[in-house]
N, C-alpha and C positions, 0 to 999 in steps of 0.2 A: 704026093697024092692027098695025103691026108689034112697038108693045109689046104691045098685047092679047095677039098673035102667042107671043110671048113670054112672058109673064105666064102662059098657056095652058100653054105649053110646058114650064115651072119645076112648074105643078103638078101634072101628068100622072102622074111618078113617083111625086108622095105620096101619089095619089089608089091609086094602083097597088098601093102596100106595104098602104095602111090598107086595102082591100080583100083582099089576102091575107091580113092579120092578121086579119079580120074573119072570111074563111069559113075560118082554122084553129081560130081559137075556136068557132066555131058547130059545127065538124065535127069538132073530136077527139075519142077513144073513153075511157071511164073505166080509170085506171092498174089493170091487175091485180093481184087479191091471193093470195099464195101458203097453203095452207093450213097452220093448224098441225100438227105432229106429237109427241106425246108421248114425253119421254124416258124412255129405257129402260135400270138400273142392273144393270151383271153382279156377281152375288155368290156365294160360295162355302156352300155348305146339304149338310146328312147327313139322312136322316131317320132323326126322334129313335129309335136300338132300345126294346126291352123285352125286358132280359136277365135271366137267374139269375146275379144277382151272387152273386160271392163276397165279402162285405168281409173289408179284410185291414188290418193293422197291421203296420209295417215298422221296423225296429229297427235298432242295428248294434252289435256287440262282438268282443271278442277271446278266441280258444279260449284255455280253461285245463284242466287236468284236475282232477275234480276233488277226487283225492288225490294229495298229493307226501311223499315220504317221502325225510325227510332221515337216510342212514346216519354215527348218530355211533359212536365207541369208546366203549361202556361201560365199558372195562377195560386197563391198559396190556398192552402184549407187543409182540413182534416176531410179522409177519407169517409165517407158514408154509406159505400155498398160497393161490390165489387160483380163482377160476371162469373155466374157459376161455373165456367171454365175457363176462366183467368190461370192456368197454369202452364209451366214448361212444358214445349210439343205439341199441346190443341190445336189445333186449324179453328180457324174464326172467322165466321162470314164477315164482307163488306158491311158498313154502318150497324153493326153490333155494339151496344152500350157498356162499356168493360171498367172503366172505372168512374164514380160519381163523387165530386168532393162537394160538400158541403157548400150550398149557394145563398144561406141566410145574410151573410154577409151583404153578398151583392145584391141580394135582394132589397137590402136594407137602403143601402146604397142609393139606387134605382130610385126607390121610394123618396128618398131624400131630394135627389137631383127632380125627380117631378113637382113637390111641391115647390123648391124655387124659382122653376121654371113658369110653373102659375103662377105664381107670387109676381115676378120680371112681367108676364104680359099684361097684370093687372097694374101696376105702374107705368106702364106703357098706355093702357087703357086711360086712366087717369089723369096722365101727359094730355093726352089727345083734346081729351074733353077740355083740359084747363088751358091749352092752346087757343081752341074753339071761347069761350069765357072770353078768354082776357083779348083776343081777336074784335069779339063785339064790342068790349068796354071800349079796348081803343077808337072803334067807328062811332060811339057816341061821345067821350072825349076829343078828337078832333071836330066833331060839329061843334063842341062847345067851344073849342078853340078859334072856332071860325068866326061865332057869333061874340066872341069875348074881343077877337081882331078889331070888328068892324065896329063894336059899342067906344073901344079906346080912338080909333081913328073918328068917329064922330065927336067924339068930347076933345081931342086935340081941336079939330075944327071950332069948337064953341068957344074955346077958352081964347081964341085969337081975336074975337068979336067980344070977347069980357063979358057972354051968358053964361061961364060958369067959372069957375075958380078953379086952379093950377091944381091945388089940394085932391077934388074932387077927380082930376084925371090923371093925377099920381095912385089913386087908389085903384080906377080903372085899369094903370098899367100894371099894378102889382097882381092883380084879379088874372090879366090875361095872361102876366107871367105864373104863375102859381100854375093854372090851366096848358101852360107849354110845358111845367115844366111832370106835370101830369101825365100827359100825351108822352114826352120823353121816356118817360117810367114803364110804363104798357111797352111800348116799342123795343126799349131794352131787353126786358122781361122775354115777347115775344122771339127775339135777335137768339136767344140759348134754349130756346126751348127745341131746335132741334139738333144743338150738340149734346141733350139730356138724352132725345132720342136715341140717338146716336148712340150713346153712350149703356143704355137700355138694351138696346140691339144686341150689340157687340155680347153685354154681356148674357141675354138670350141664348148667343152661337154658342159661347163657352158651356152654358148650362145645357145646351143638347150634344153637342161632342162629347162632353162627359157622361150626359146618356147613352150616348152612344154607344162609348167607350165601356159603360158600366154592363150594357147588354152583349157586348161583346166578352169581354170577363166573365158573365155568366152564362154566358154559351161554352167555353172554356172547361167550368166547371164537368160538365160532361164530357168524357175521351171516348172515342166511336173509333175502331177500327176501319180507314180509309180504305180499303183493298182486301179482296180475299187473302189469308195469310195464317203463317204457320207462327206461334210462340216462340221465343227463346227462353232465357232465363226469366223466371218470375218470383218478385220478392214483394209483395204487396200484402197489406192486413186491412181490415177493414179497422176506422179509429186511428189508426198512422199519420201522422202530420208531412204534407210533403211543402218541400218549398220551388217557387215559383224556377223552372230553370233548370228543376230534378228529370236527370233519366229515370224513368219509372223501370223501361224493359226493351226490346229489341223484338220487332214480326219478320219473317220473311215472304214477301207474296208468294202468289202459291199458282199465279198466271202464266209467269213465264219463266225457265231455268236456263239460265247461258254459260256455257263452257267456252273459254278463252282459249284454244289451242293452239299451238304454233306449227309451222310449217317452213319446211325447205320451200326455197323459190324455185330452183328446179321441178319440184316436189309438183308443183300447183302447175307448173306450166305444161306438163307433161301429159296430164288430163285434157288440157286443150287441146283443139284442133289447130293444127299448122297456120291456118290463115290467125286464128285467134290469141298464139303466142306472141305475137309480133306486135298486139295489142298491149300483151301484160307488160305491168313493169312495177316496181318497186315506188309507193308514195299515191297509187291510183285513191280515187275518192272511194265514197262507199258506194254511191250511186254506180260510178263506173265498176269497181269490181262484181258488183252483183249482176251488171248486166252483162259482164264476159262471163258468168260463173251461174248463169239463169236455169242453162240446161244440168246442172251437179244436182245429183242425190247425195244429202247430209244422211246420215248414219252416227247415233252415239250408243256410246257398249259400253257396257260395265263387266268384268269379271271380278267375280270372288269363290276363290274353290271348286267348288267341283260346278258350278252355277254359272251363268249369262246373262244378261239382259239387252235389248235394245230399244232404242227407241228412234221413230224418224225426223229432223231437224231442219231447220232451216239457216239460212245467212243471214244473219242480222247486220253485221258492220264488220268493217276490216279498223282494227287499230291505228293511231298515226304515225306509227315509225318502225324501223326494222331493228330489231334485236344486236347493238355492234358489237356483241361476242358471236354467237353462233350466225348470224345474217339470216334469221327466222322472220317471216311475216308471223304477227298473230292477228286469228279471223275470229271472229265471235261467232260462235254457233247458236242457236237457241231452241229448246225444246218448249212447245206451248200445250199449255194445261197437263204438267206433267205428274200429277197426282189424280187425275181424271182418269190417266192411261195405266195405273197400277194394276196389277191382277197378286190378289194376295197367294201364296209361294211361289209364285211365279217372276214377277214383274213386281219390285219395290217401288214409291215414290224417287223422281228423283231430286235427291234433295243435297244443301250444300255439304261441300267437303270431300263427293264423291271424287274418286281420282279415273275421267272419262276416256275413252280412245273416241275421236273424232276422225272421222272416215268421208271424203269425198270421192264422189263414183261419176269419173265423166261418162258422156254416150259409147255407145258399147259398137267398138271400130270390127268389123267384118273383117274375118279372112289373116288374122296378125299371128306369124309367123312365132313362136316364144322357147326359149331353151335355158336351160339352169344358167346361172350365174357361173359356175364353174367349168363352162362346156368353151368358154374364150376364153381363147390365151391369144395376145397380141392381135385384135381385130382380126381373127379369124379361128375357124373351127375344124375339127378335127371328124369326118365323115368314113362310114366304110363304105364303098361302092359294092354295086350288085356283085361282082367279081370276089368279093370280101377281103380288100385290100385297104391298106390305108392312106387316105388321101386328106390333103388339105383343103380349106375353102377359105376367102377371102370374103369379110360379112362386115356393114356397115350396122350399128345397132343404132336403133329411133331413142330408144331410153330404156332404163332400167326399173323394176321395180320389185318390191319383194325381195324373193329370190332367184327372179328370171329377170331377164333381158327380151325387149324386142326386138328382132328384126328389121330392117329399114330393105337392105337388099342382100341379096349371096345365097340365101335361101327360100325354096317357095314352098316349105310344109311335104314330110313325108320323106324327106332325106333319113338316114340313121346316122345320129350324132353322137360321136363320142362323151362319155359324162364321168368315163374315169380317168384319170393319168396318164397318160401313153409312151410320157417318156421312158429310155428315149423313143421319140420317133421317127422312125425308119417307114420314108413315103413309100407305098406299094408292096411294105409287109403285110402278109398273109396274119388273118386278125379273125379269131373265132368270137362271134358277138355273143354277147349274153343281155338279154333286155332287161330290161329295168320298169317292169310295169307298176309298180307300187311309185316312184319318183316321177311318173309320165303323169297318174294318176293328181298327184299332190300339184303338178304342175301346173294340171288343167285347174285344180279346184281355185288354186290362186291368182290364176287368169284371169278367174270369172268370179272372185270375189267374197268366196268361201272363207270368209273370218278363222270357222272353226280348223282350217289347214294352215292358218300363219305361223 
């Protein structure tokens, strides 16, 4: 009994556990399951404008003027007065008398060349008359010669009849020879009297080309500022000896400033209208670039620190060749009277050395779809639909510029485009937008030409 007892006893517990473990299995409740929730990506989106762009083309060079006028000495002398504002940086009106050398010389000169000049026509004069003289004398030597003929032909006649003796008509013949040989003399005479002329003449010409010459020299003497113009260095005294051939100093005019800028061809062609790119090309003349380039707004700017400036330009000439390191056209710009257009602290001259930005602004295209630079990735853009999911879009872009891109087709204005990162991207994820109105804002300003937003 007391093992049964026992035996009983030992199994009571196991019978006890397996019975608990029995009704927890029988009676536990199925593990719960928590729902899923789809994940939701924050990204940064504009919605895409539709602006009147302006395309522009952006350039950069240096102000030159562009006429300089280097004052050399045509003529030696000493200095004798100079222009009260003969110094470095003046502005100097057109035909302003600026430096005076010393003209006694050529005065002297002059003087001299006129009286040999009289002198020459009075020998000339002289010539004439003694022509006219020895002209007449000849016309009454050959009458004598005629009648000295006929006196010897009547005494040959006599002396054949023995009225007069051989003697008497050898004297005859010697009388009419002596009288030929008179005539001869005059004629000779006559024969050079107009290679004296001649020779009178000639040297006349000389004596007035050096007149000429000499008032030309003393016109010289005086240096007149040819064109409105600004001073360079000036190193001038009065009493100074200069020699014929001396740089005196350097003006720069003051009519018109040209900036030499360069541009991408793309750059230029982009501003065109589609029929009119087909036109451009690389080598065009001047006449022709300006007349595909008639409708551009020139624009040149200066910045320095906290300051701007502008001014409005025109196209003077396209350069002849293209740049064969970077393949840059350069266009000449030109600003006219641009010291005229200064507003003092506002608006400085603009004058050489400036380092300009050159800005051309084709007509201003209605309706151009535009998005960051950073909004394409593989011709195409990353959009949330109304649904706020993420989709892709397939977009042909026209050209690029700034920091946007236009639209050609894929988008028609008013889409929301993605403008940050997306990867990765998972098409038809659930995408909370955050706009971006300060980058929409800058977008537009660049659109449309807002300098101060580059």
């Amino acid at each position: 009994m007391r093992k049964l007892v026992k035996g009983v006893l030992t199994l009571l517990p196991i019978a006890a556990a397996i019975l608990v473990v029995v009704y927890l299995v029988t009676h536990r409740s199925d593990p719960s399951r928590k729902q899923e929730r789809e994940s939701i990506r924050t990204l940064r989106v504009i919605e895409a404008p539709s602006v009147d762009l302006i395309p522009r083309a952006v350039g950069y060079g240096v102000a030159e003027p562009e006429r300089v006028w280097e004052a050399v000495a045509e003529v030696k002398g000493t200095v004798s007065s100079l222009h009260p504002h003969l110094k470095s940086g003046e502005l100097i009106e057109a035909k302003s008398l600026l430096i005076q050398i010393d003209p006694t010389e050529y005065e002297l000169t002059i003087a001299r060349l006129k009286a040999g000049i009289e002198e020459t026509r009075a020998k000339i004069k002289e010539l004439n008359a003694e022509e006219a003289n020895q002209q007449r004398l000849l016309e009454l030597e050959q009458k004598s010669l005629k009648l000295a003929r006929k006196s010897l032909e009547r005494k040959s006649g006599l002396v054949k009849s023995r009225a007069i003796s051989e003697d008497a008509v050898d004297r005859e013949e010697r009388t009419f020879l002596q009288q030929k040989q008179t005539v001869q003399r005059l004629e000779n005479s006559l024969a050079l009297i107009p290679s004296k002329r001649k020779a009178l003449n000639s040297a006349l010409a000389v004596q007035q080309a050096n007149l000429k010459q000499a008032g030309i020299d003393l016109a010289k003497t005086t240096i007149k500022a040819p064109f409105d113009c600004r001073l360079g260095d000036v190193n001038m005294e009065v009493g100074q000896f200069v020699r014929a051939g001396q740089l005196l100093f350097k003006a720069h005019g003051t009519a018109v400033t040209q900036i030499e800028a360069r541009f991408r061809i793309e750059a230029l062609q982009n501003i065109l209208s589609e029929k009119m790119r087909r036109r451009f090309q690389p080598g065009l003349s001047t006449g022709a670039f300006k007349q595909l380039f008639r409708d551009v707004r020139v624009l040149v700017s200066l910045t320095s620190g906290d300051w701007s400036a502008q001014w409005e330009a025109r196209i003077d000439r396209l350069r002849e060749n293209v740049d064969p390191k970077t393949r840059e056209i350069k266009v000449v710009a030109a600003v006219d009277r641009p010291y005229d257009k200064a507003v003092p602290g506002e608006r400085p001259p603009l004058t050489a050395g400036m380092f300009c930005r050159v800005e051309l602004q084709g007509p201003v295209r209605s309706g151009s779809v535009v998005v960051p630079r950073s909004a394409i990735h593989d011709s195409s853009v990353f959009v949330v639909d109304p649904e706020q999911r993420l989709q892709k879009r397939q977009v042909v872009v026209d050209f690029a510029q700034s920091d946007f891109v236009v639209i050609q087709s894929g988008l028609s204005g008013g889409e929301m485009v993605v403008v940050s990162d997306p990867s990765p991207a998972i098409m038809g994820m659930k995408v909370s937008p955050v706009t971006d109105d300060d980058l929409r804002k800058h977008l537009l300003a660049l659109s449309q030409g807002d300098t101060a937003n580059q």
